[in-house]
N, C-alpha and C positions, 0 to 999 in steps of 0.2 A: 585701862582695865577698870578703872573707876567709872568710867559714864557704863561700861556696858555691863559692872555691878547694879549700878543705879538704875538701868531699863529694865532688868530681870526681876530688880525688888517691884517694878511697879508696875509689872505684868502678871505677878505674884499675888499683887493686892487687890488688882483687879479682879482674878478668877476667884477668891477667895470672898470679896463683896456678893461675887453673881452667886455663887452654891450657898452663904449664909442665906439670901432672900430666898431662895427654895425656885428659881428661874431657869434661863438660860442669859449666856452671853449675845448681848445685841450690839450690834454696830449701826449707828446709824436710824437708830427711831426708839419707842419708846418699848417699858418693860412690863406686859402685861401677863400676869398669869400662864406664860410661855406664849403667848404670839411672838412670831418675829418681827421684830420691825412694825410693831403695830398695824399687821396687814389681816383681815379677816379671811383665816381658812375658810371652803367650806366646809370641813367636817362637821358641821352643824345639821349640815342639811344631810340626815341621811336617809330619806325615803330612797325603799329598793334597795339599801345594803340590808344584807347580812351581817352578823358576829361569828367569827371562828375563836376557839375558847382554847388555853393549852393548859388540863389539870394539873400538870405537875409546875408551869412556871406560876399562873396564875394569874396572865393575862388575857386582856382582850384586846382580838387583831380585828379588824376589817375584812370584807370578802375580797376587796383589792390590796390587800396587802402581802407580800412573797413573801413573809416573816411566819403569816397565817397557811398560807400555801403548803411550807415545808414540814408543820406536824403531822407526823404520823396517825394514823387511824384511830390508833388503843390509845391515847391523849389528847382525841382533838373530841368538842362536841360544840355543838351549832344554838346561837341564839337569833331567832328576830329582835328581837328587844336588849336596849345596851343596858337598860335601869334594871331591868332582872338580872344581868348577869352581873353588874355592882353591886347589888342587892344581895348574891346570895355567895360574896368578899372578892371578887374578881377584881381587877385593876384595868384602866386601861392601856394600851401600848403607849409608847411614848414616840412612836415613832409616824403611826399612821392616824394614832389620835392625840398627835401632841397639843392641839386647838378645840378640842371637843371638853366643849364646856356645859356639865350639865346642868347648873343652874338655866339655862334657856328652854329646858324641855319637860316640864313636870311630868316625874315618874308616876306612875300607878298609883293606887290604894293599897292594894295588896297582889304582892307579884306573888303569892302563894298558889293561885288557885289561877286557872286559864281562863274564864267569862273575864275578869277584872283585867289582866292584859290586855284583854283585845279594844280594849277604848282606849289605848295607848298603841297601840303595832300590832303588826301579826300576831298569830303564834311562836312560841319557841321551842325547839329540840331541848329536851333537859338533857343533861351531862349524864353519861353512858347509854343511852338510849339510841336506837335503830333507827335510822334516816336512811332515804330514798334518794339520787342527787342522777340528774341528765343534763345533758349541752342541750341546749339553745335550737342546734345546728343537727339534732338526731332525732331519731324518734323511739328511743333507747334509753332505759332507766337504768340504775344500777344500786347496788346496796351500799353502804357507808365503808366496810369493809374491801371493797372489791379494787382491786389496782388501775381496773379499766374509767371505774369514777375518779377513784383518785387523781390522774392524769387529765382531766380535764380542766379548762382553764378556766380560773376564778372567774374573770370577768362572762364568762357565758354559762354558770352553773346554774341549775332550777335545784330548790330543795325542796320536798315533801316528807311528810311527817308518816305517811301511811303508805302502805300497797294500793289502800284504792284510791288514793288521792290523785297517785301517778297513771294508772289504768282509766281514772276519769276522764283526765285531758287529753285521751287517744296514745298515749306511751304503750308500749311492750316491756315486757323484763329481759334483762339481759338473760341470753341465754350460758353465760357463764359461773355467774354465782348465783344464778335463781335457776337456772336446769332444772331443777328438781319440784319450782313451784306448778302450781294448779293456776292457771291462766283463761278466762274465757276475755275475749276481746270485747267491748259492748257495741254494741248492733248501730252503724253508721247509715243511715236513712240522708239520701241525696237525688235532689230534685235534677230531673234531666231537662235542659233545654229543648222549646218543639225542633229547632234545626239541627241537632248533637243527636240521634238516637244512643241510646246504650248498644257495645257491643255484644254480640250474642254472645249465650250464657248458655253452657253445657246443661243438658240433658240429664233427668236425674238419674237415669239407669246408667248401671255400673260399666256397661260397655257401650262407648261411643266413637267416633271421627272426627278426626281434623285437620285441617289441611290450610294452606296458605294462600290468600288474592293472589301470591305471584308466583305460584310453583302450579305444576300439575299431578301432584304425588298426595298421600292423604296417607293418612298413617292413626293407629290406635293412640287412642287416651292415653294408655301407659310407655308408648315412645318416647324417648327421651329428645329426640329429633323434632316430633310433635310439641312438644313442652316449650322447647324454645320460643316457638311461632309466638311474634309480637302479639297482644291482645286486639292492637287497632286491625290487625291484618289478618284475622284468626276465620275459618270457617266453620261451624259442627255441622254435624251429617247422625241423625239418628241411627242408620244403617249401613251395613255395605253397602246393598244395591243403590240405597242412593246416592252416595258418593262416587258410582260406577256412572250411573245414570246422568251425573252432572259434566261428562267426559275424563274423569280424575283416573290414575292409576294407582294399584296400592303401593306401600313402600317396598320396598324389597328386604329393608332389616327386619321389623317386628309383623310381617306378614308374609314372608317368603316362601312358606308353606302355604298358603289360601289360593284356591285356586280361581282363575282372574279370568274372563274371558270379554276383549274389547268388544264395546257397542259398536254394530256396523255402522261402516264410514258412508258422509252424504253422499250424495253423487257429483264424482267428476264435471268437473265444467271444461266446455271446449278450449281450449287456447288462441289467440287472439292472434292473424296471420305470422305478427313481426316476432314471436315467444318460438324459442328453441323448445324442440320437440320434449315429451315427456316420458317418461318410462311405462310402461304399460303397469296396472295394478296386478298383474300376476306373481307370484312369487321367485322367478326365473324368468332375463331375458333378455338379451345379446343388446349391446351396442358396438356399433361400428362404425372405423373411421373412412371418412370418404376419399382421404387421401391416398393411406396406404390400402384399401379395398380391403381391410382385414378386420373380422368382428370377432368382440369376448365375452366371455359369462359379466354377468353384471356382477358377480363378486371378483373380479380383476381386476388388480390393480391398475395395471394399464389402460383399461377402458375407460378407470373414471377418471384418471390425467386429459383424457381426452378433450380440447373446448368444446363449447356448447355449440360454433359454429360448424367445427367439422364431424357432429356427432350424429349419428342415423340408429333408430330405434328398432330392435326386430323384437315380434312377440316368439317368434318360435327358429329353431334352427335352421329349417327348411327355407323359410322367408329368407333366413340370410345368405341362405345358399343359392337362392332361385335367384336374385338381386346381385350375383355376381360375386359376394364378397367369398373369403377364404379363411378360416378357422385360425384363430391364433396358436399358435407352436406351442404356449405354455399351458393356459387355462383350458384348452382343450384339444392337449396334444393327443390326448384317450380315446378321442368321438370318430368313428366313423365320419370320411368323409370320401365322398363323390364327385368331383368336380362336373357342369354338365356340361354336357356336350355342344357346342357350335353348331346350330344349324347352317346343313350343307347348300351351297350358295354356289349357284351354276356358273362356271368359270368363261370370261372372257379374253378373247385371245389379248386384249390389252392391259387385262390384269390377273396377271397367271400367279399363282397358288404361292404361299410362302411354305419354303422345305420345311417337313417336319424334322428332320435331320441337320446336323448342320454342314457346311461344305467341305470339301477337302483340300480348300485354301487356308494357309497358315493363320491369316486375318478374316474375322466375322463378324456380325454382328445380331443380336439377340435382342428381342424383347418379351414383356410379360401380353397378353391377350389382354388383361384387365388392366392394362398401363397405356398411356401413349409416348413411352420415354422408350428408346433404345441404346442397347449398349455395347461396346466392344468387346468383344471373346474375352480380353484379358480383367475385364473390370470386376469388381467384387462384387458389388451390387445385383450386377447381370447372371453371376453365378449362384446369388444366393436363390434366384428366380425357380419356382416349382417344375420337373420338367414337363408336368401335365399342362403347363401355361406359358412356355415357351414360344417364340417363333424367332424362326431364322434369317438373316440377311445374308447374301455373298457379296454386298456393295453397298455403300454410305448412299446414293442414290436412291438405290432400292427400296433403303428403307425409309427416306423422306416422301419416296413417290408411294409410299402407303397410308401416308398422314401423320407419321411418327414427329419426334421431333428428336435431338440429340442429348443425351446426357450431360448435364453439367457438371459436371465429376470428369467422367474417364474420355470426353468429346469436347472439352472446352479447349 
């Protein structure tokens, strides 16, 4: 109990040695006016800080200091100069200027008046006074007051002493606590490179067009569709008809009323032997499949399933009619239809006539006119056959020695 009286008395005397000299405690090097350890801070060097000031402790922090950081607004006020803020009773921190020794930096003549600081340091904000503060990283000022300044970080703060100070170097006011100020921007004059032209530049009359390099739609000034359009990518058109003129169409939100009528189209070019047929440019007009002989309006769905290989182009109904084929049941189950007639073909005693009837044997066999497949009496396929397009067989013979061939379904 006794030695570990003895260490506590002399741990006692020590801390009492360091606080009479007016120091700190050093371990391990010498004791100099608060250095540690006799190591030169640099807080000496303080080109490019700032001072943050707290009225009521009556210190002074640095612009890197979180001590300085956490003053509130209505207590904090900003120096460039550390010798004006001593000057007029401040202290400094002991924490972020425990090494800042101003004998090394002769203060001013007279920190009364602002000519006389500035051959010492910047200017400084006086205590209560209205400062200007932005990041580094915006192009956004804000007032001393404002929450949005405040939350910026020390190390990337600008401060300005004026409105026009901040407006000089190309900043904006925050539209949050200045809303209400009177803002002209000042006039940015930039040289274009001869290979860079400027992008075009709207028109000065009130109503104009604009439309996009990679769209085919054009739309008014005041679209909001229009507005997005990147500026590298932007067209203007002083007029409708010229934006018509260029093959553009209007938009259909903020022009849906105007009325539009397209520029006629160039002329068709032929198609090259091996290119699947084309649709004729009329407005109405039958494709058909060569398989099933059967053609549909060009608004049916079925007809555009159809490939391109087995697809046949008719410009009018009759064409498709006269080519053998037969109306689809759906798309124009409504139309008037005629199937034509077979011209009559003088019969040989060696190939006598197929019944238009069928026999009055239990087993038959049927096929379409427009088919070369025949089929058995009972097959479905055979039955679904037109019976204007029918023809009949009494024998599987019969109908091979006609050219047919048999059903793969109800013959295999």
């Amino acid at each position: 109990m006794r030695k570990i009286a003895i260490i506590f008395l002399l741990l006692a005397a020590i801390l009492l040695s360091a606080c009479s000299s007016g120091g700190y405690l050093v371990i391990g090097g010498d004791k100099q006016a608060g250095n540690q350890g006799g190591a030169q801070n640099p807080s000496n060097n303080l080109d490019g800080v700032y001072f943050v000031i707290n009225t009521n402790s009556r210190l002074i922090h640095t612009s890197t200091c979180g001590i300085g950081g956490r003053i509130s607004a209505a207590n904090r006020a900003i120096f460039d100069c550390i010798h004006d803020a001593i000057s007029r009773g401040f202290n400094p921190c002991r924490t972020c200027l425990r090494d800042f020794d101003p004998s090394q930096v002769p203060p001013p003549s007279n920190t009364d008046t602002q000519e006389d600081c500035d051959d010492c340091c910047p200017p400084y904000v006086p205590v209560g006074a209205e400062y200007y503060l932005a990041s580094v990283n915006s192009a956004i000022f804000h007032e001393n007051t404002c929450g949005i300044g405040q939350r910026i970080h020390d190390a990337n703060r600008r401060i300005f002493t004026t409105f026009d100070q901040a407006v000089a170097v190309g900043l904006r006011p925050c539209q949050t606590c200045m809303r209400g100020r009177e803002f002209t921007p000042p006039p940015q004059v930039q040289t274009q490179p001869p290979n860079n032209p400027p992008p075009p530049q709207p028109p000065a009359a009130a109503e104009y067009y604009l439309a996009s390099i990679n769209s085919e739609v054009f739309h008014e000034n005041t679209c909001n569709t229009g507005q997005r359009i990147h500026a590298a990518n932007r067209r203007i058109f002083t007029t409708f008809d010229q934006a018509v003129a260029a093959g553009l169409r209007p938009c259909q939100t903020c022009m849906r009323d105007r009325e539009f009528t397209p520029p006629l189209e160039p002329p068709r070019q032929t198609q090259p032997p091996n290119q699947p047929p084309q649709p004729p440019a009329a407005a109405e007009y039958y494709i058909g499949n060569i398989n099933s002989r059967a053609f549909h309006a060009n608004t049916c769905g079925t007809g555009q399933r159809i490939g391109a290989t087995n697809r046949r182009i008719f410009a009018s109904f009759d064409e498709a009619v006269a080519a053998g084929f037969h109306p689809c049941g759906i798309c124009l189950r409504n139309r008037d239809f005629t199937p034509p007639q077979p011209p009559i073909q003088t019969q040989t005693p060696n190939n006598p006539p197929p019944p238009s009837q069928p026999p009055a044997a239990a087993e038959y066999f049927l096929s379409s006119v427009n088919s070369e497949v025949f089929h058995i009496n009972t097959c479905n396929t055979g039955q679904r056959i037109h019976e204007a397009n029918r023809r009949f067989f009494a024998t599987f013979d019969e109908a091979i020695a006609a050219g047919l061939r048999p059903c793969g379904h109800c013959l295999s």
